[in-house]
C-alpha positions in Angstrom: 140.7 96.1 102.5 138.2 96.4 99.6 134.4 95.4 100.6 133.2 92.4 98.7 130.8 93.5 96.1 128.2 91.2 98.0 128.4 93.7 100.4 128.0 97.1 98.6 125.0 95.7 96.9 123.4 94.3 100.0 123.9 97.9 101.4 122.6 99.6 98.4 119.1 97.6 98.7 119.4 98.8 102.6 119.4 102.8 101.4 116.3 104.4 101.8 116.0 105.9 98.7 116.0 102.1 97.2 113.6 100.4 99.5 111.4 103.5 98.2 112.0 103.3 94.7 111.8 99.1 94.8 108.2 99.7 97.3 106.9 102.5 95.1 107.4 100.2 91.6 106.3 96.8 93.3 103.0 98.9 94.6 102.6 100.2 91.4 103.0 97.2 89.5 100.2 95.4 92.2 97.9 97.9 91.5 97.6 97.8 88.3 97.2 94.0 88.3 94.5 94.4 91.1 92.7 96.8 88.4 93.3 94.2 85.8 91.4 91.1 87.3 89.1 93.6 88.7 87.9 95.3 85.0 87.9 91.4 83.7 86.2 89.8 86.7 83.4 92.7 87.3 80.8 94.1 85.1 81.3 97.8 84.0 78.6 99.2 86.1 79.9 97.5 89.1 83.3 98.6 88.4 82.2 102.0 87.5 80.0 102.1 90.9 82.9 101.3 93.2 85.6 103.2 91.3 83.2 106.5 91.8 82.8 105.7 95.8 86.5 105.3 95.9 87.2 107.9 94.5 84.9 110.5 96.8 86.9 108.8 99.9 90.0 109.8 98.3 88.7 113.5 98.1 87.6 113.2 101.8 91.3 111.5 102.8 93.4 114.1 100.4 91.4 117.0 102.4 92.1 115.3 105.8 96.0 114.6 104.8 96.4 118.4 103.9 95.6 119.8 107.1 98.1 117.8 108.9 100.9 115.6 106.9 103.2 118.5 105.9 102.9 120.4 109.5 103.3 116.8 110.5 106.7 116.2 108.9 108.0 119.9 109.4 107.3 119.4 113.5 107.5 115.8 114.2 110.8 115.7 112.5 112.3 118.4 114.6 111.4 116.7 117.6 114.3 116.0 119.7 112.8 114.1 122.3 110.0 110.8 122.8 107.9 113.2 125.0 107.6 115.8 122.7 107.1 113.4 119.2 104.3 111.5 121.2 102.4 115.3 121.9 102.8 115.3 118.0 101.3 112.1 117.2 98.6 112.8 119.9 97.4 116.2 118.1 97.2 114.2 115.1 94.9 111.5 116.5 92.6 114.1 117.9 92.5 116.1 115.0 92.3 113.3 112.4 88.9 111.7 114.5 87.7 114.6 115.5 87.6 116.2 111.5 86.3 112.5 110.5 83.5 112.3 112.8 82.5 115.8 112.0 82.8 114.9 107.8 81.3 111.9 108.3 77.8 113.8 110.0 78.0 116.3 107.5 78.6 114.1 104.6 75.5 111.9 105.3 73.6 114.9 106.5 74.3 116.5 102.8 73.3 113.5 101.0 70.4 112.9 102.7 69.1 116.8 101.9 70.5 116.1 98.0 69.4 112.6 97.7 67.7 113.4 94.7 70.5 114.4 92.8 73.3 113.1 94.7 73.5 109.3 93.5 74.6 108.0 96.9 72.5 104.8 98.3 72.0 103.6 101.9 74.8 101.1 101.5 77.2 103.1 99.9 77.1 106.1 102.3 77.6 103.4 105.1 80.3 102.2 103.4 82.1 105.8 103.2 81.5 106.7 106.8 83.2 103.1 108.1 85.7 103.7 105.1 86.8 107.1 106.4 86.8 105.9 110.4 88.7 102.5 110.2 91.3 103.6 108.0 92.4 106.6 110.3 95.0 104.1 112.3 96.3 102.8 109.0 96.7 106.8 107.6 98.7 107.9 110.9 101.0 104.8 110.6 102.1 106.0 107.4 102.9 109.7 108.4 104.6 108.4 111.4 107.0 105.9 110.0 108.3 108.6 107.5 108.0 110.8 109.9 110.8 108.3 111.6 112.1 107.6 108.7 111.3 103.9 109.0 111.5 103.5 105.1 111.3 99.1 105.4 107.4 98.6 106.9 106.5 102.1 105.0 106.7 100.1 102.2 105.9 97.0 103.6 102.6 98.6 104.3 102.4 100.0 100.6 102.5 96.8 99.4 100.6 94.8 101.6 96.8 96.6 100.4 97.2 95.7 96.4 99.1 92.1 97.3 96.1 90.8 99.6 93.7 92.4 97.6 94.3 90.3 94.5 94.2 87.3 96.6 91.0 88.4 98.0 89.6 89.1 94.5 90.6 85.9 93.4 89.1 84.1 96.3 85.6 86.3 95.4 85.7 85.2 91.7 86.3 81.5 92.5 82.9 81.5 94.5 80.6 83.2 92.6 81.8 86.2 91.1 82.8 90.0 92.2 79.9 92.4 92.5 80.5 95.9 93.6 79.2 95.2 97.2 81.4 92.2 97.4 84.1 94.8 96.9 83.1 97.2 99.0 83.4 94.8 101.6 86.4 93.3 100.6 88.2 96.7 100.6 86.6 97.4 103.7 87.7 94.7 105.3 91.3 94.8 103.9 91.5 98.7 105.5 90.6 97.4 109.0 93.1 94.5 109.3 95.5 96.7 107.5 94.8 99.1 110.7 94.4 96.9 113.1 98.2 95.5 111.7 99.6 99.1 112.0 98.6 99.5 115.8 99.1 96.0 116.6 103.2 96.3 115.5 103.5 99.9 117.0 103.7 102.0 113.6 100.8 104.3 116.0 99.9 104.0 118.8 96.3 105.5 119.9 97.0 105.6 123.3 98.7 108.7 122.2 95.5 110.6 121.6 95.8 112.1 124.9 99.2 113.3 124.9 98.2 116.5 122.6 97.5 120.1 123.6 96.3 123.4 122.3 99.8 124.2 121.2 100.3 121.4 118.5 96.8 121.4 117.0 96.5 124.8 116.6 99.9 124.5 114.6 98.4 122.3 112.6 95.5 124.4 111.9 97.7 127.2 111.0 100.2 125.3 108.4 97.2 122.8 107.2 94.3 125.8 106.1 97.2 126.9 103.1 97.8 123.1 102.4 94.0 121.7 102.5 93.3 124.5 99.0 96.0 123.2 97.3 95.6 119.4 98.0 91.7 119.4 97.6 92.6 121.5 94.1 94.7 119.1 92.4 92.2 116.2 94.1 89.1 117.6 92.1 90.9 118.7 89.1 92.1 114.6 88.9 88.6 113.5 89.9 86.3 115.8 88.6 85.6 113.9 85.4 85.0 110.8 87.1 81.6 112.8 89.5 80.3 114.7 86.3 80.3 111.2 84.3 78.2 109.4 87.0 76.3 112.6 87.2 75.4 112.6 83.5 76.0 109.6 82.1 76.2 106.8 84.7 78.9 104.3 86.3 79.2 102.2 83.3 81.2 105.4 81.6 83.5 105.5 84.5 84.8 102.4 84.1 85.1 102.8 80.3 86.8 106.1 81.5 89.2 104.7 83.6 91.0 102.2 81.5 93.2 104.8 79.7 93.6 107.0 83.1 95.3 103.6 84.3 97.4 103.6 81.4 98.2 107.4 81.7 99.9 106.3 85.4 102.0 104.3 84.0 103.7 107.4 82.0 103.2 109.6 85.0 105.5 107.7 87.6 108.4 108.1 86.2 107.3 111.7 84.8 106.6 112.7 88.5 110.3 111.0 89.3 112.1 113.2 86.3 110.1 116.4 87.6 111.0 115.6 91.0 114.5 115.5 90.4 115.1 118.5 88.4 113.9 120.6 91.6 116.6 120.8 93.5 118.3 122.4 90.3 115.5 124.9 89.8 115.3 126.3 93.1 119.6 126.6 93.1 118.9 127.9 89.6 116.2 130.7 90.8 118.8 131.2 93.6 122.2 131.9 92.0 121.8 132.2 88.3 119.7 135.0 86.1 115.8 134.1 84.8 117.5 133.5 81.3 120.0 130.8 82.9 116.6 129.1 84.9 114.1 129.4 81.9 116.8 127.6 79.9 116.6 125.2 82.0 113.4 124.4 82.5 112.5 124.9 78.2 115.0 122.3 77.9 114.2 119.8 80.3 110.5 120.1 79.4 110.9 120.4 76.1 113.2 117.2 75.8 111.0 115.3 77.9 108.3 116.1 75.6 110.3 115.5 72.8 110.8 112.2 74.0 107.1 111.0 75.1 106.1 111.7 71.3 107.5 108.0 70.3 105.7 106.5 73.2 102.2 108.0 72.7 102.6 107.7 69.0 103.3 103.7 69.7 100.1 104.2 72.2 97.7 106.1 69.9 98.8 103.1 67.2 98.3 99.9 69.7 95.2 101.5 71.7 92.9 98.1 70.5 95.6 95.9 71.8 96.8 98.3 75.2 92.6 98.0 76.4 92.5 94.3 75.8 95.8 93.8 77.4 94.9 95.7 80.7 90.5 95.0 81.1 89.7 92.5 78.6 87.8 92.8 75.2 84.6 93.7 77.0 86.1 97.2 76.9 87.5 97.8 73.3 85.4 101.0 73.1 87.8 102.3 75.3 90.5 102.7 72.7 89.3 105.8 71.4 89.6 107.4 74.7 93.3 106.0 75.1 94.1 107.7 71.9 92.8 111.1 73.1 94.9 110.5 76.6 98.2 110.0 74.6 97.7 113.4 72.8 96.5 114.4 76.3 100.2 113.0 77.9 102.3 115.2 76.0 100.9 118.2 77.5 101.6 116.6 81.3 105.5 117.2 81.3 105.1 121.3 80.7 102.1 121.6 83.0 104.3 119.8 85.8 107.4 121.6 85.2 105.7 125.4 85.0 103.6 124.2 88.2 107.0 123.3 90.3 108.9 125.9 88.5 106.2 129.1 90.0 106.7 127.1 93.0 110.8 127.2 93.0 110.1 130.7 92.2 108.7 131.4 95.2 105.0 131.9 93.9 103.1 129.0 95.2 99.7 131.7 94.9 100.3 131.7 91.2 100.1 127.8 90.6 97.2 127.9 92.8 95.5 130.4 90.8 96.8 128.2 87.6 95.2 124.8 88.8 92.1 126.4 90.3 91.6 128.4 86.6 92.1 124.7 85.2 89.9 123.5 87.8 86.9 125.9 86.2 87.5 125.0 83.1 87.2 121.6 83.1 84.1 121.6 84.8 82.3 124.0 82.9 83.6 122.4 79.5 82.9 119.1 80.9 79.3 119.9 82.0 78.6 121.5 78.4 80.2 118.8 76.6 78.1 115.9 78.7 75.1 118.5 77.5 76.0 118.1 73.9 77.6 114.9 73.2 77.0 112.6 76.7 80.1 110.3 76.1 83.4 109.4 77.8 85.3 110.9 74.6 83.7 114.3 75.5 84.9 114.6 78.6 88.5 113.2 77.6 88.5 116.0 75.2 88.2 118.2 77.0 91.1 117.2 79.3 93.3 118.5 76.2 91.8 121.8 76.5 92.2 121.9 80.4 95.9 121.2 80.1 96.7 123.1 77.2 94.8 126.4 78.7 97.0 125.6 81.8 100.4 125.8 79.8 99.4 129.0 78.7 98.1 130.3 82.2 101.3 128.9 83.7 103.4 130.7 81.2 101.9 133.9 81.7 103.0 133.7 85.4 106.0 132.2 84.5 106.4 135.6 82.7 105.4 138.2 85.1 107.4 136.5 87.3 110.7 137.3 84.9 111.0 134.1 84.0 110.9 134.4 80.4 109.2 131.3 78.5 107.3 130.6 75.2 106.0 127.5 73.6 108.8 128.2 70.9 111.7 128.4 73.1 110.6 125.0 75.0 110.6 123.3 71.6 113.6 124.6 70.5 115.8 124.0 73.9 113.9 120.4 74.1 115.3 119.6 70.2 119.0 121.0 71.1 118.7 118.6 74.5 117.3 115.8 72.6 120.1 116.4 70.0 122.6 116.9 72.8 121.9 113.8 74.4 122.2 112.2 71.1 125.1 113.1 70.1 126.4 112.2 73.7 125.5 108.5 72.7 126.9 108.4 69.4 130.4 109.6 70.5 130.3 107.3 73.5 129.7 103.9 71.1 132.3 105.2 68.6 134.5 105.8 72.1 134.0 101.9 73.0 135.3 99.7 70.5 138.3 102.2 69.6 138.9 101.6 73.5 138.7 97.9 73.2 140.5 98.1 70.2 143.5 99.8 72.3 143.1 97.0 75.1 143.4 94.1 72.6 
């Protein structure tokens, strides 16, 4: 007996790889209305200020992720039994409050040295430290229902933070306005309860913490030192920009700044979905084929994707007046020029992704690190001698361009040694004959229907 389509469908919404597609876009699609009403509702300096505090806890949580999430998933995975899974979880409570306790001292103890030239206040540095503490329960949760593979509250609990949060920042704006301790509070706030709901419906449970030994956490000090250089790498090279402008300029740049980086995520999920998927092919590829076969491959999927991202930042670099006021409001229309940079900047992502997982397919992880670290350097040195020059948000998305593109090149000559032959020519010619390909697919396929149709009638 057939299923009833009723059915099929209600399992397909079921599958985990739907609940995290539909939780990944509904998150994503939150957040950027939470950014919205936040850029309308708050002056630039106060936006600026709390986007710049945010984003140090980020570099503090993206260090404390890397030395345990991947050893997490390899080992708690393989557990076969509640016993050993709980030792797990318990390493990873004393690890994860023992490294945020000792960040936290350091942290304030570093600031309070370099006060002079770090622009970190008495409030704001309170914030961080109760930032970094009460979100620990709400971090583990995470890891340990994918871990589990418990894809429905995973998700539940991605898109509980950006729902509440726009009702809280309505609620703020209704009496009296949003200033940027207002929001520290509120997020503050929202990352206890959010905690406090993780341990209260079992997605951790602290009483683990004494389950751990010696055994587990010096596992995960072994598999977390190689991850912690790569994570903290890509972390700076994201956020670097964002310190040097409140270094040099002040927080009324970063929010100018962070308009057209919010537009830029919108092209990068499903870039990082694309990139994702083509993987599993590369490594098989770098397996079982030759390097011609492979860097076929990858010249024509990243040179069609490419290819096909000019329309969209052409459309982008055309409408950038109409894209700010859409997203912040006309309070920020001298962020257009800086969108139009970031769409020439977008068409450089898809290679720099694609040569980065490619070394790593490859089997040369050492070599993309060396690749984003030399992008690292160069961003920082060309964006402290471009804030030296010309102390603008344009200079420093500029230089972004230069980054990137000197990361192509450095990823290509890896790429190379590695016998993986690839140029910039025969990526633009494999992404025109996939582009045409693809085409050409379509057009045969519409001339297929109606003669099909035609038949049936």
């Amino acid at each position: 007996m057939k299923k009833l389509p009723l059915e099929s469908i209600r399992k397909l919404l079921n599958s985990n790889v739907v609940l995290s597609l539909l939780g990944n876009g509904v998150a994503t699609v939150l957040s950027l209305l939470s950014f919205t009403l936040q850029a309308r509702w708050m002056s630039t300096s106060a936006l600026g200020g709390f986007i710049y505090l945010y984003t140090i806890y980020t570099l503090f949580d993206t260090v404390r992720t890397g030395l345990m999430y991947n050893a997490l998933l390899q080992q708690g995975a393989a557990s076969t039994s509640e016993k050993g899974f709980r030792r797990w979880e318990g390493a990873v409570w004393q690890i994860n409050l023992l490294f945020s306790a000792v960040g936290v001292l350091l942290g304030t103890a570093v600031v309070l040295v370099g006060q002079t030239w770090i622009p970190i206040d008495g409030k704001a540095l309170g914030w961080l430290a109760l930032s970094i503490m009460v979100s620990i329960p709400g971090n583990i949760s995470s890891w340990m229902l994918l871990v589990r593979s418990r894809f429905r509250p995973m998700q539940i609990q991605k898109v509980l933070y950006p729902a509440i949060m726009i009702v809280i920042l309505a609620g703020m704006q209704f009496r009296g306005g949003i200033t940027q301790e207002k929001m520290m509070l509120a997020n503050l706030g929202l990352t206890a309860g959010l905690s406090l709901l993780s341990i209260g419906a079992g997605w951790c449970l602290p009483q683990s913490v004494t389950r751990g030994t010696l055994q587990e956490r010096k596992h995960f000090y072994r598999y977390g030192k190689f991850s912690i250089g790569a994570l903290l790498g890509s972390s700076l090279l994201r956020n670097s920009d964002i310190y040097l402008l409140r270094f040099f300029v002040g927080p009324e740049a970063i929010a100018l700044y962070s308009i057209p980086l919010r537009l830029i995520q919108i092209i990068e999920v499903p870039l990082r979905s694309v990139v994702s998927a083509s993987i599993p092919a590369i490594v098989k590829a770098f397996h079982h084929d030759t390097p011609r076969v492979l860097s076929r491959m990858v010249a024509r999927e990243a040179g069609g994707l490419v290819i096909c991202l000019v329309p969209v930042a052409a459309l982008g670099f055309l409408l950038a007046d109409y894209l700010v006021v859409w997203l912040a409001g006309a309070q920020y229309k001298a962020a257009a020029p800086l969108v139009r940079i970031f769409m020439v900047y977008s068409l450089l992502l898809p290679l720099d992704r694609y040569l980065g997982v490619t070394l790593d397919a490859i089997g040369k992880p050492k070599a993309n690190l060396i690749k984003m670290f030399g992008m690292l350097a160069i961003n920082v040195v060309g964006d402290c001698l471009a804030l030296w020059l010309f102390p603008t948000p344009e200079a420093v998305a500029a230089v972004s361009i230069v980054t990137f593109g000197s990361g192509i090149l450095i990823g290509l000559h890896h790429a190379n040694q590695h016998k993986v032959p690839l140029t910039l020519r025969s990526i633009g010619a494999q992404g025109l004959f996939f582009v045409r390909e693809l085409l050409d697919k379509g057009l045969k396929k519409e001339k297929a229907e109606p003669a099909s149709s035609a038949l049936t009638k």
